[in-house]
VEXPA-999665 format. One record per residue (C-alpha): residue in one letter; x, y, z. Coordinates in steps of 0.5 Angstrom, whole numbers, plus 2048, in hexadecimal, padded with zeros to 3 digits. Layout:
<rs>
AXYZ;...
</rs>
This chain:
<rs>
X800800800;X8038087FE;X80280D803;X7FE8117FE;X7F880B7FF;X7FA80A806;X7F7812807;X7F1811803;X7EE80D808;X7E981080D;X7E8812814;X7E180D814;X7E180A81B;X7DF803817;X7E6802815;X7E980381C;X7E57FC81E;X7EB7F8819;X7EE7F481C;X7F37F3817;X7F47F8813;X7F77F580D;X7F17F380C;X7EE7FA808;X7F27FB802;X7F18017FD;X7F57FD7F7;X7F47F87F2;X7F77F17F2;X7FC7F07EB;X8007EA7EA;X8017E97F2;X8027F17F3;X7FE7F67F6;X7FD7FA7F0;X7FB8037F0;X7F88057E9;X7FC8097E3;X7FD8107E6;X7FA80E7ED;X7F380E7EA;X7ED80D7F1;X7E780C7F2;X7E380D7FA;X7DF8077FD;X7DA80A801;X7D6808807;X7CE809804;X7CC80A80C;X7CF81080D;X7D2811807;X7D9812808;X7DE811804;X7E2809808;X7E880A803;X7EA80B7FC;X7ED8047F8;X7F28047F2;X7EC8067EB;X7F18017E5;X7F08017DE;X7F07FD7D7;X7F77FC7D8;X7F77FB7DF;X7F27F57DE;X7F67F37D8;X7FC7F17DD;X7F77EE7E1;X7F57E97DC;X7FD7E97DA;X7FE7E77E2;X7F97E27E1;X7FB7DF7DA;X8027DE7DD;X8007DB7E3;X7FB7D67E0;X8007CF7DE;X8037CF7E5;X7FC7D07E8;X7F87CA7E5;X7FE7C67E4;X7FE7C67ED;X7FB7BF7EE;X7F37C17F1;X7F57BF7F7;X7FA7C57F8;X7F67CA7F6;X7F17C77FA;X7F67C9800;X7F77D17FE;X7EF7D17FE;X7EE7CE805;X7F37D3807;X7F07D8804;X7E97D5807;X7EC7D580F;X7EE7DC80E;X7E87DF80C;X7E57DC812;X7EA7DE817;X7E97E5814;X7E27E5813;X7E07EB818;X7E57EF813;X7E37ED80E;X7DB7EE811;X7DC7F5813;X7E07F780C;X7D97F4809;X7D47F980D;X7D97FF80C;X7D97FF805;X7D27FB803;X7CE7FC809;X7CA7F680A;X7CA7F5812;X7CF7F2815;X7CC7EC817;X7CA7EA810;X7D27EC80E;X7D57E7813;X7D07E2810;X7D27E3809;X7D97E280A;X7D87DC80C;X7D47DA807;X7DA7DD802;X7DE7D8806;X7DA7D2804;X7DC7D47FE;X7E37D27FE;X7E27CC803;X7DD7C97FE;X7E27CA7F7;X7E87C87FB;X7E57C27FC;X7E27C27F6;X7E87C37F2;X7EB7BD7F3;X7E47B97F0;X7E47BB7E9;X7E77B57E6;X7E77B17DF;X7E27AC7DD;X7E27A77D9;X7DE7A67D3;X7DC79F7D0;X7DF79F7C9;X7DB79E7C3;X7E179C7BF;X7E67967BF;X7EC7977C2;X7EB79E7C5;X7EB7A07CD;X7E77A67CD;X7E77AC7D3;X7E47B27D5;X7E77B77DA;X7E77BF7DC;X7EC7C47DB;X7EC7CA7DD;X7EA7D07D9;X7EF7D57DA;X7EF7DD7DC;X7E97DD7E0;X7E67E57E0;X7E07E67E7;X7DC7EC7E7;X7D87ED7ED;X7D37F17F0;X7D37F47F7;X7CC7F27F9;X7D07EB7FC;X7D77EE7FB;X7DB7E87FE;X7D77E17FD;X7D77E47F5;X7DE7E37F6;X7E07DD7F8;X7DA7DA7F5;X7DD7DB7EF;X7E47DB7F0;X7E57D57F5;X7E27D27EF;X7E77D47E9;X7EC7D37ED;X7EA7CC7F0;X7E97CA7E8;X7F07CD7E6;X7EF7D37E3;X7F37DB7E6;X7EE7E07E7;X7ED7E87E6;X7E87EA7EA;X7E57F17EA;X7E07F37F0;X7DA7F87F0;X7DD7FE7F2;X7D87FF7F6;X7DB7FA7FA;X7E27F97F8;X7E57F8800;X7E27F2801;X7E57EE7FA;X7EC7F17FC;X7ED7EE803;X7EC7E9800;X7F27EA7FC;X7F57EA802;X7F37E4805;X7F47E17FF;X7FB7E37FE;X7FC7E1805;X7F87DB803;X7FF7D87FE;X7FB7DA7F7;X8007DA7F3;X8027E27EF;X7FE7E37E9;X7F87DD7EC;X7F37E27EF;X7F37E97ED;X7EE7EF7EF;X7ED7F57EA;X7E97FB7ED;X7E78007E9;X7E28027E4;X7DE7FC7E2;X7DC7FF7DA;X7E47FF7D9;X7E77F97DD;X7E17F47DA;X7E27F67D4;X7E87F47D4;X7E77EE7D7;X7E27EC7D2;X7E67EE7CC;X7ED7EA7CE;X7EC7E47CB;X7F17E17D0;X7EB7E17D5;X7E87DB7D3;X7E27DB7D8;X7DE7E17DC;X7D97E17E1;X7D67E67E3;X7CF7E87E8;X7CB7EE7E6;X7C57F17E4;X7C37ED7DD;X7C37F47D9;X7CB7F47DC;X7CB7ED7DA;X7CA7EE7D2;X7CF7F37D2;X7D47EE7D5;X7D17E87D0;X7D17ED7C9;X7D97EF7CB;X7DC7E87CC;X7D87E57C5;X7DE7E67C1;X7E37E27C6;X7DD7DD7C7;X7DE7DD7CE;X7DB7D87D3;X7D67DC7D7;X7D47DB7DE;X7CE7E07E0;X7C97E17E6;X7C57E77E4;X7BF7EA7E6;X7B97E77EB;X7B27E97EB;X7B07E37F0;X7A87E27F2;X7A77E07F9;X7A07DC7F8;X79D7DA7FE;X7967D47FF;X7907D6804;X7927CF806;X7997D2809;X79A7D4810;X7997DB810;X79F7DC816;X7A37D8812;X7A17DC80B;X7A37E280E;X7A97E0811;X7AB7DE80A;X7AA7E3807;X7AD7E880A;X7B47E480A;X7B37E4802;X7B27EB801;X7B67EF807;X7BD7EC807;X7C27F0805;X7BD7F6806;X7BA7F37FF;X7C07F37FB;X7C07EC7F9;X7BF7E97F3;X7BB7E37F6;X7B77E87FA;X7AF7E67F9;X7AC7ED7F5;X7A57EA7F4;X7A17E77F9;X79B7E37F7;X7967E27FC;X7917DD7FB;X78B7E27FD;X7877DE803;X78D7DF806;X7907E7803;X78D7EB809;X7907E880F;X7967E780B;X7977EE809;X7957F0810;X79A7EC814;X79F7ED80F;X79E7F5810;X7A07F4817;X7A77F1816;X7A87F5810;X7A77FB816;X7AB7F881B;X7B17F7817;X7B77FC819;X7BB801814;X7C2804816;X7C9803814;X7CC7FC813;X7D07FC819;X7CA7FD81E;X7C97F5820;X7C27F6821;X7C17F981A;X7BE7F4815;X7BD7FA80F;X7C37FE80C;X7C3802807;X7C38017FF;X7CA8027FB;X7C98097F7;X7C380F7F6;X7C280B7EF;X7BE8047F3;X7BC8097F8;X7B980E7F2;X7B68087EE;X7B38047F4;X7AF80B7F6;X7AC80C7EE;X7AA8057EE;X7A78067F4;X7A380B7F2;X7A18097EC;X79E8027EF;X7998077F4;X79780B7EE;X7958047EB;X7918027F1;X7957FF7F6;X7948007FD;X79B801801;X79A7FE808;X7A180080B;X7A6804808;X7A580C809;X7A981180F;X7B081380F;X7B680E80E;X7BD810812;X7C081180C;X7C1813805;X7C280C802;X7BC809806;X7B5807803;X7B1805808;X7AF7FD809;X7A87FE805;X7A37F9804;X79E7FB7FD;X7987F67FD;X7937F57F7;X7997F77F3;X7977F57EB;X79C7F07E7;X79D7F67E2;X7A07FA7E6;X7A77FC7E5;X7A97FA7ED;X7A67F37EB;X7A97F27E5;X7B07F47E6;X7B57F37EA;X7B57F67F1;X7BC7F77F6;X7B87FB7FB;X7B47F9801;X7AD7F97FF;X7A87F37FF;X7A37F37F9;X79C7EE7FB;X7977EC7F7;X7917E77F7;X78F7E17F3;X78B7DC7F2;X78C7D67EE;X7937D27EE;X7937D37E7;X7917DA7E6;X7987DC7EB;X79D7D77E7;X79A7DA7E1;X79B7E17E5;X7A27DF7E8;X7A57DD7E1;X7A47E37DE;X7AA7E57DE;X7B07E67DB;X7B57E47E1;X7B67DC7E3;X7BA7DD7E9;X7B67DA7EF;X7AF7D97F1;X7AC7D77F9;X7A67D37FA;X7A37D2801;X79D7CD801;X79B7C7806;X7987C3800;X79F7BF7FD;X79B7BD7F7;X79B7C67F6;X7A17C67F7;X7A47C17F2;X7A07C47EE;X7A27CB7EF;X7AA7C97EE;X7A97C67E7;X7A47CB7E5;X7A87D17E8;X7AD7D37E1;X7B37D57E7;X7BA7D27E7;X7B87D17EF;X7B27CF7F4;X7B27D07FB;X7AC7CD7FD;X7AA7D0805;X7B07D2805;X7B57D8803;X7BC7D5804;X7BE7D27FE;X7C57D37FC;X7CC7D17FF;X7D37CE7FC;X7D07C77FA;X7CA7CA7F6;X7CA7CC7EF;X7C87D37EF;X7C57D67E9;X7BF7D87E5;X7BC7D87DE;X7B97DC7D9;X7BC7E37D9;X7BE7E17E1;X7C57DF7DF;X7C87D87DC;X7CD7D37DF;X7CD7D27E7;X7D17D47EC;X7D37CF7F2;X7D27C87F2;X7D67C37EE;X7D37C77E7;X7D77CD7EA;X7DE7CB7EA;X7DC7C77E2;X7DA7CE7E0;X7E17D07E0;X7E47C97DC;X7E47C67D5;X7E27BF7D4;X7E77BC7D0;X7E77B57CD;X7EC7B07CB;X7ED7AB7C7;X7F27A67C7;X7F47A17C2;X7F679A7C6;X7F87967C1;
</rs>
């Protein structure tokens, strides 16, 4: 670290609660480096609680980013030649140290993204699962055999690592999209760039720190801050940058696809949500409710996953609307670094600016709003709202949401809500809550979503594969298929005569 990046660091109190302070670093990671940008280009990271500036981060460009992939390209023989096994090792220390950091890494997360600090500690464990899941993983992408249709001839079929692995992350979840992705290129044999959100870069470069203290050798995982329009467009362009994975929104997603055609990339996206939450008359009301704030109040909203139209079957609507208002309430709103706070602010004035519109435009077309009006503690701050009768053609209900706003509905028939439910270009992730088990077989074939969760909103974890359908995404993430995302299928055949 320079003196000069070591100035732009602010006075914010969070700061002083590191207990290691290696830990908050302002420059990118090249080829093993703590790397500044041409002419020392920067760019502030900020608290959107209180609206203060944390510090100032390395800002690199296209020729920066081209050394990244040049580090990268490098690194990559002697990395996938390593026996699994041995990358495995680098990998479980990496996943030992994430843990043995993990307040740190908690308290960065809270400070730049402003989630409550409860949900940060629990999002560091869930990066690090990552990790523990894919070095063990690693060391089970083995060959198989093929029973050959020709005479005299052995037939074989294994995985070889891609190559160049480019990550692009968001900053909703900005350190389990880093190790979901990159414990899995890494455990496959590919070398990594990364390029963080820079909404949220301090959480991607510790860890960088932790995984240089990790062993991974220079070049293997590199971090490139910066601006996201020049990094990824180089990234996409290079055509030693065989595979990017990237999570987003789909309109994000295109831009990403159209520029890494002409090198015919193999792309790995999770893109944009719009989930419905629909809830029978048979379902209990209690657990109804507690469902559904689960779904749609995490990370105040900014999710993904998060539950943006709840259909209720009518004879149960009112009592659920009413109890759901009561808990909607009662939700505390304030700086992540409060323990009892459960909302925290969204990330800029755009989220905040479009949430509100959306807001008004559902009143203006009947909806009813039940929660939601007052006062918030801060510029970035909407309100836990809850909108009842909301209408399908309203824009809330039809695009995707990143805010803490509940969007309810009536319906009657089954068929009528699956209908209503698929009517949309998003394919990420549907919830069902039923007693009747035949409904919710059902549900789970008729729902046009790449995952289900029925009476239930956790879903996700390093053994399962993650991903959407339709304009949600493609590929998957996690699970043995996401390590196969960053290999190719190579078949051999050998003459025995």
């Amino acid at each position: 670290m320079t003196a000069a990046a070591a100035l732009k660091r602010s006075s914010h109190p969070g700061l002083g609660r590191l207990a290691d302070g290696r830990l908050l670093r302002e420059l990118a990671y090249v080829d093993g480096r703590w790397t500044q940008a041409s002419g020392a280009a920067s760019f502030a990271v900020n608290d959107p609680f209180s609206g203060e500036t944390l510090t100032h981060v390395a800002s690199l460009g296209a020729e920066e980013t081209g050394r990244a992939i040049d580090a990268a390209q490098r690194a990559f023989p002697a990395w996938a030649s390593l026996a699994p096994q041995e990358r495995a090792d680098r990998l479980r220390a990496w996943y030992e140290l994430m843990l043995a950091a993990k307040e740190d890494l908690a308290l960065l997360m809270t400070l730049e993204q402003g989630k409550p600090l409860g949900e940060s500690r629990g999002e560091i464990d869930y990066a690090a699962s990552f990790v523990e899941w894919y070095a063990e993983e690693g060391k089970r992408a083995n060959a198989e055999s093929v029973t050959s249709h020709l005479p005299g001839a052995h037939m074989q079929v294994s995985r070889e690592p891609l190559g160049v692995a480019a990550l692009l992350t968001p900053w909703n979840f900005p350190s389990a999209m880093v190790t979901r992705k990159a414990a899995a290129a890494l455990a496959a044999g590919c070398t990594v760039v990364l390029h963080p959100s820079s909404y949220t870069p301090l959480s991607a470069l510790a860890l960088a720190e932790l995984a240089e203290r990790a062993g991974l050798p220079a070049g293997v995982f590199n971090v490139v801050t910066g601006d996201a329009r020049i990094i990824s467009a180089r990234l996409c362009q290079d055509d030693r940058v065989r595979v990017v994975s990237f999570t987003g929104s789909t309109e994000v997603g295109r831009l990403i696809a159209a520029q890494c055609a002409p090198t015919v990339k193999r792309l790995v996206m999770e893109l944009g949500g719009n989930a419905p939450l629909i809830v029978f008359a048979d379902a209990d009301l209690d657990r109804s409710v507690k469902i559904a704030m689960a779904a749609k109040f995490a990370t105040s909203g900014q999710d993904c996953l998060a539950a943006n139209r709840i259909y209720i079957q009518r004879p149960l609507y009112t009592a659920f609307c009413q109890a759901l208002a009561e808990k909607i309430a009662a939700l505390k709103v304030g700086g992540g670094l409060e323990e009892s706070v459960e909302i925290g602010p969204l990330m800029h004035e755009r989220a905040v600016d479009r949430t509100k519109k959306r807001i008004g435009e559902a009143l203006a077309q009947g909806a009813r709003r039940l929660v939601g009006e007052g006062r918030a503690p801060g510029p970035l701050f909407v309100k836990p709202t809850l909108l009842a009768d909301v209408p399908d053609e309203a824009a809330i209900m039809r695009e995707e949401q990143f805010a803490p706003v509940a969007c309810v509905a009536p319906f009657d028939s089954e068929a009528e809500v699956i209908e209503r439910a698929n009517a949309t270009e998003y394919g990420l992730v549907a919830y069902v809550v039923t007693e009747n088990g035949a409904r919710a077989l059902r549900l789970s074939r008729a729902l046009h979503y790449g995952m289900v969760a029925v009476n239930r909103v956790k879903l996700t974890g390093a053994p399962v594969p993650f991903g959407g359908i339709k304009q949600s995404g493609m590929g998957r993430e996690g699970a043995r298929h996401g390590l196969e995302a960053f290999t190719d299928l190579k078949y051999t055949c050998l003459d025995l005569a």
